[in-house]
LUMVOGU-776610 format. One record per residue (C-alpha): residue in one letter; x, y, z. Coordinates in nm, 3 decimals, decimal comma. Layout:
! residues N
SITE  res        x        y        z
SITE    A        X        Y        Z
...
! end
This chain:
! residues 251
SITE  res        x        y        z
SITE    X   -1,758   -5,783   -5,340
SITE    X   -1,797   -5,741   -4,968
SITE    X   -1,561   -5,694   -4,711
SITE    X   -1,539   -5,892   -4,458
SITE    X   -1,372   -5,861   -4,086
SITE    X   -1,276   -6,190   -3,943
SITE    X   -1,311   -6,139   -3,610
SITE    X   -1,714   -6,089   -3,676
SITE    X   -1,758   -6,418   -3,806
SITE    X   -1,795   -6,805   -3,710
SITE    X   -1,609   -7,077   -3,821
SITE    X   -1,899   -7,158   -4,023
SITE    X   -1,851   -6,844   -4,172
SITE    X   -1,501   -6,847   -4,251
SITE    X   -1,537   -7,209   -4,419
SITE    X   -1,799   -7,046   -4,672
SITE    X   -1,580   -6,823   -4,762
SITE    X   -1,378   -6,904   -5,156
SITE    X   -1,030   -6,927   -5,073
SITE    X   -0,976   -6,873   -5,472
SITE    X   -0,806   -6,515   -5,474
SITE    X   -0,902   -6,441   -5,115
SITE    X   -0,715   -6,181   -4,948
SITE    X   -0,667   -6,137   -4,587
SITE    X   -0,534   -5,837   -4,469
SITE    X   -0,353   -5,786   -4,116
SITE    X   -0,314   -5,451   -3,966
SITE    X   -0,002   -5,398   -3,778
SITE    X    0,080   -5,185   -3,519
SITE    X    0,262   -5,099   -3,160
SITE    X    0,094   -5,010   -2,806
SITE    X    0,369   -4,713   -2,742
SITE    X    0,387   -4,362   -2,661
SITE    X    0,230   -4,086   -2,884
SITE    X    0,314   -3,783   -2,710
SITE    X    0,084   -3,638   -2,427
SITE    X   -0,202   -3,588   -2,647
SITE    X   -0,226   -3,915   -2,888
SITE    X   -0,338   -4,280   -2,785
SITE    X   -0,093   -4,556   -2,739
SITE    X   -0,295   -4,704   -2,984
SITE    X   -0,210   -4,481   -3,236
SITE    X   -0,034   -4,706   -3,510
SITE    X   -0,303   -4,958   -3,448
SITE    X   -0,586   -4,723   -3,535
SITE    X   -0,366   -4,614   -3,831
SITE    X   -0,331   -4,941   -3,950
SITE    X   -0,674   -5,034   -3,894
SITE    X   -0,785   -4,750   -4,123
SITE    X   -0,542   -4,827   -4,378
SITE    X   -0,665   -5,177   -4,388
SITE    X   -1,062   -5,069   -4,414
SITE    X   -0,978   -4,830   -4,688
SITE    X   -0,756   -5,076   -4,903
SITE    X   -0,985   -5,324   -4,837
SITE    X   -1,258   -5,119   -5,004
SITE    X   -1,070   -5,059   -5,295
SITE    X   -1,029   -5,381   -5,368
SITE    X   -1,389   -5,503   -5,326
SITE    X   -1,522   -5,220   -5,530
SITE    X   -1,258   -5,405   -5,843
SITE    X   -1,392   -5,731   -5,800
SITE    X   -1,131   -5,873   -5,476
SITE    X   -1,276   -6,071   -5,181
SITE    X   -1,112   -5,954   -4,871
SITE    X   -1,102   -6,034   -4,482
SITE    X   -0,953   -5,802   -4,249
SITE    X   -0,794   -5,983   -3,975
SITE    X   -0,749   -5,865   -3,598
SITE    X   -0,488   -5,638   -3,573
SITE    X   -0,110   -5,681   -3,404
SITE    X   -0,067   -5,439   -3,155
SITE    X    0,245   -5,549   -3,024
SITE    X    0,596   -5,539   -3,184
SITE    X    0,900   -5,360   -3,109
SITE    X    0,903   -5,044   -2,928
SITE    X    1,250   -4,995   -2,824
SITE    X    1,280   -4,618   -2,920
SITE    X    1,025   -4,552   -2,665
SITE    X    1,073   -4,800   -2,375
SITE    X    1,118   -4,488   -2,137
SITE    X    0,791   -4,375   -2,130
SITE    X    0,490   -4,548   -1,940
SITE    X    0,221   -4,765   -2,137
SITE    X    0,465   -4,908   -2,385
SITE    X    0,507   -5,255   -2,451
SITE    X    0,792   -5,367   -2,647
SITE    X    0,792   -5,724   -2,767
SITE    X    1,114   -5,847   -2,874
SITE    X    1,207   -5,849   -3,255
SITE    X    1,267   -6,224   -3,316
SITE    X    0,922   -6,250   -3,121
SITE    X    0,763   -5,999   -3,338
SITE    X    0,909   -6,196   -3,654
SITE    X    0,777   -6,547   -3,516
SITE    X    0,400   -6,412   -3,412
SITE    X    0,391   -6,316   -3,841
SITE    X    0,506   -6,561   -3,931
SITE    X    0,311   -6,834   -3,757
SITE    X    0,001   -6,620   -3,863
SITE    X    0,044   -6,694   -4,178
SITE    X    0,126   -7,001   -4,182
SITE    X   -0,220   -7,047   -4,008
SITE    X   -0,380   -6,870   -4,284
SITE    X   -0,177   -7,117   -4,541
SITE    X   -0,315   -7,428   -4,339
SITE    X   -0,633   -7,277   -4,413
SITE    X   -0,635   -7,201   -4,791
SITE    X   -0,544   -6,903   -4,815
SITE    X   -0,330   -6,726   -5,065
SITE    X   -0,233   -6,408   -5,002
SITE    X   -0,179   -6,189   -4,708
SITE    X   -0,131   -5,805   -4,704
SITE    X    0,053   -5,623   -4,428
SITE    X   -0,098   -5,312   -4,322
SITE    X    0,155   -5,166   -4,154
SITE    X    0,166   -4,829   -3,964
SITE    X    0,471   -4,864   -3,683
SITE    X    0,756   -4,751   -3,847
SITE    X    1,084   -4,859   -3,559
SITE    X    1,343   -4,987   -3,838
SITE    X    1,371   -5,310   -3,586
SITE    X    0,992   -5,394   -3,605
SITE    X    1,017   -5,304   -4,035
SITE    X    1,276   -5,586   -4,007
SITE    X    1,085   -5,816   -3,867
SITE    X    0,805   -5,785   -4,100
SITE    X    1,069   -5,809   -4,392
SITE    X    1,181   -6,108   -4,232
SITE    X    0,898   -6,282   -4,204
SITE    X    0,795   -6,217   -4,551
SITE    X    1,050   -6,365   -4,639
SITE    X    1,024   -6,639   -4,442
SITE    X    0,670   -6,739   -4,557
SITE    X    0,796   -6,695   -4,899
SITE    X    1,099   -6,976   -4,884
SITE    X    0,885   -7,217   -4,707
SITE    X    0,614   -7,120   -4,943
SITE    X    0,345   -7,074   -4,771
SITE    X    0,145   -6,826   -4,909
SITE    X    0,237   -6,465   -5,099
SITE    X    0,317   -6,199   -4,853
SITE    X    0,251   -5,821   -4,984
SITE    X    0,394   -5,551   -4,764
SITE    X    0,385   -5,198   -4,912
SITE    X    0,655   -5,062   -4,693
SITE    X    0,596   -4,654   -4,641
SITE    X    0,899   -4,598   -4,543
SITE    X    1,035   -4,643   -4,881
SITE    X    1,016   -4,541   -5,244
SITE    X    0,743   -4,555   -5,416
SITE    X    0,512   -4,526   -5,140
SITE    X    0,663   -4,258   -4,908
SITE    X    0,600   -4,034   -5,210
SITE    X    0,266   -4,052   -5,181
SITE    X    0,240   -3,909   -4,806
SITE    X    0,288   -3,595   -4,638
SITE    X    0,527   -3,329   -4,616
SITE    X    0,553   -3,397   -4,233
SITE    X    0,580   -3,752   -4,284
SITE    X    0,858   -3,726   -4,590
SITE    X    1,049   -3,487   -4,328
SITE    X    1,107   -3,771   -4,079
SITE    X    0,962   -3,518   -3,818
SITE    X    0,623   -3,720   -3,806
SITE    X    0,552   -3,955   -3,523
SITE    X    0,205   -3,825   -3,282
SITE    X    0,279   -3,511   -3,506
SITE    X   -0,011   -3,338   -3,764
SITE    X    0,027   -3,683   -4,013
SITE    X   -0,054   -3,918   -3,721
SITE    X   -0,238   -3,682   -3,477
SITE    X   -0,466   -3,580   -3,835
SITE    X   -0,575   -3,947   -3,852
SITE    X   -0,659   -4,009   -3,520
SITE    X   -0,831   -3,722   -3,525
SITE    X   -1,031   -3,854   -3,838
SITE    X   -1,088   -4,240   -3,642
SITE    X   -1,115   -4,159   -3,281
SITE    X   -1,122   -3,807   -3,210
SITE    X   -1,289   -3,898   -2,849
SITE    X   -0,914   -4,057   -2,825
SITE    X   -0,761   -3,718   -2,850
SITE    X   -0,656   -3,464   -2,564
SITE    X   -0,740   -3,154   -2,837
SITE    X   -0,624   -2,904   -2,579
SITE    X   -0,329   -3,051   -2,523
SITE    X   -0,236   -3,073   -2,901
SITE    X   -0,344   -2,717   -2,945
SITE    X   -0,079   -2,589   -2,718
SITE    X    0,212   -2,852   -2,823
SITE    X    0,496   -2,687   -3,000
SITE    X    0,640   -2,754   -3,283
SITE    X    0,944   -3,018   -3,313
SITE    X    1,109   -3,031   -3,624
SITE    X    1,339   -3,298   -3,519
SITE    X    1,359   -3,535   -3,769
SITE    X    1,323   -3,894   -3,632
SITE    X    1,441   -4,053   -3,901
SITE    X    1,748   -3,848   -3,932
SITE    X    1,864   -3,943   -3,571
SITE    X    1,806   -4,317   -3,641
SITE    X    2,017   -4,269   -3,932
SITE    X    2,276   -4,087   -3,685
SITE    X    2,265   -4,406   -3,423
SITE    X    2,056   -4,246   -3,183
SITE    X    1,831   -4,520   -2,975
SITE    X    1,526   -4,323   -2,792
SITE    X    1,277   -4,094   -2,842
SITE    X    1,468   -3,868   -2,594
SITE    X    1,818   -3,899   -2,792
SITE    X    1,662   -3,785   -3,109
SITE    X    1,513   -3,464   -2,957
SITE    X    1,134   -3,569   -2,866
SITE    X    1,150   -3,539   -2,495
SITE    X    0,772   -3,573   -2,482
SITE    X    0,736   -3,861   -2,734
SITE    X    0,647   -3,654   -3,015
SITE    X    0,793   -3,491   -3,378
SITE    X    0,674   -3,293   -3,602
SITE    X    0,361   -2,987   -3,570
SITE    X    0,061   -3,180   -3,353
SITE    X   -0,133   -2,832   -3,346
SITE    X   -0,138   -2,884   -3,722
SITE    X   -0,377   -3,189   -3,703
SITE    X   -0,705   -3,177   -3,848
SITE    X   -0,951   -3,456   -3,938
SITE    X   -1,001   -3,328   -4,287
SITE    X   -0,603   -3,406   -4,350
SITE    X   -0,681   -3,737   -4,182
SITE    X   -0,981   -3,887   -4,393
SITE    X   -0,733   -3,775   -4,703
SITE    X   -0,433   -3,953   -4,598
SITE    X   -0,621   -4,272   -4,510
SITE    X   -0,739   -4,283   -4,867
SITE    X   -0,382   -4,249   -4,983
SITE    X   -0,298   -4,534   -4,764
SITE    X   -0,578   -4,727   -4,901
SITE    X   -0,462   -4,663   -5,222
SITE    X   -0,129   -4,762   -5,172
SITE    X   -0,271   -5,107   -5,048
SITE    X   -0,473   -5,160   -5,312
SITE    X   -0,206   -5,095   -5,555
SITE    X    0,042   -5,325   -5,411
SITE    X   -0,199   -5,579   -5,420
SITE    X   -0,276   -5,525   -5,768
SITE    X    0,129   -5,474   -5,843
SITE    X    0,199   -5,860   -5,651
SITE    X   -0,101   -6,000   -5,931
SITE    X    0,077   -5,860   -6,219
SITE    X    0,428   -6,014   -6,101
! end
């Protein structure tokens, strides 16, 4: 089956399409700060990729699947000090889901996959909330395969199970692999390490990039980043969408 991307196509288009077991996919990110060396388009490329490769998956078993223009927007708090990020806030975030898909519902269709790659515990919420949401007004079936958790976050890399991975060698590798014209190289090269573990200062309350020990907008080993490690973890990611898809059918 192909794969379709919505934004391509005319409303003509979209009104051929068989709504019977259609799946649109959103990819979800954040414009924020990714280090000195990363986009601020980083999740969105992530989540773009993620999208593409689940969405290939699932037409190579038979699935029809639209990828719709991706969110960039959602919240940012953690790193509202540093310029070019746009933080939306959360019960905005939750509202702009949800009244996508209850567009999509209007139109017929069934099921919507989030493709998420910002990982802010506010903006996770939001999604979560939303899904749920959609669910009790019954709208249509929201999948979210949520990497932040069990089983998924098994799946991913040593950086990113650490907690020390944001514009680090998991992101920076697949930026590398989408947009590598998007990456100061020489920069990255000469980053240091940070083994501060983001995820381990949320736990601990902390609020900002800067209070959990990334001065610079950045955890984890950038220098580490390579495009071959990128093109493997967005097939992992692909997977992972592919199988939570296939895990909602057999609910």
């Amino acid at each position: 089956m192909p794969v379709f991307e919505l934004a391509s196509l005319t409303y003509d288009d979209v009104a051929a399409l068989s709504r019977k077991d259609l799946i649109a996919i959103l990819p979800v990110g954040a414009t924020e700060a990714h280090g000195p060396h990363l986009p601020l388009a980083t999740d969105v490329l992530i989540a773009n990729a993620m999208a593409r490769a689940g969405a290939t998956l699932l037409a190579a078993q038979g699935a029809s699947a639209v990828i719709l223009p991706p969110v960039a927007y959602s919240v940012a708090t953690y790193a509202e000090g540093f310029d070019g990020t746009l933080s939306i806030r959360s019960q905005t975030a939750t509202a702009l889901y949800v009244d996508i898909g209850s567009a999509l519902a209007a139109q017929g269709f069934p099921l919507l996959v989030l493709a998420n790659a910002h990982l802010e515990p506010n903006h996770i919420a939001s999604l979560y909330s939303a899904q749920q949401q959609l669910h009790d007004a019954g709208k249509l079936r929201v999948v979210f395969p949520d990497v932040t958790r069990k089983p998924w976050a098994l799946r991913l890399t040593d950086e990113f199970k650490s907690g020390a991975c944001h514009a680090g060698q998991y992101e920076g590798s697949i930026v590398m692999a989408e947009r590598p014209d998007w990456v100061k190289t020489d920069v990255q090269a000469a980053l240091p390490d940070n083994p501060a573990s983001l995820s381990v200062a949320i736990r601990a309350g902390k609020s900002s990039f800067e209070a959990a020990g990334g001065p610079r907008a950045y955890f984890g080993s950038p220098s580490q980043a390579s495009a071959p490690e990128g093109r493997e973890t967005i097939k992992i990611l692909g997977q992972i969408l592919a199988d939570a898809v296939r895990a909602e059918a057999t609910d």
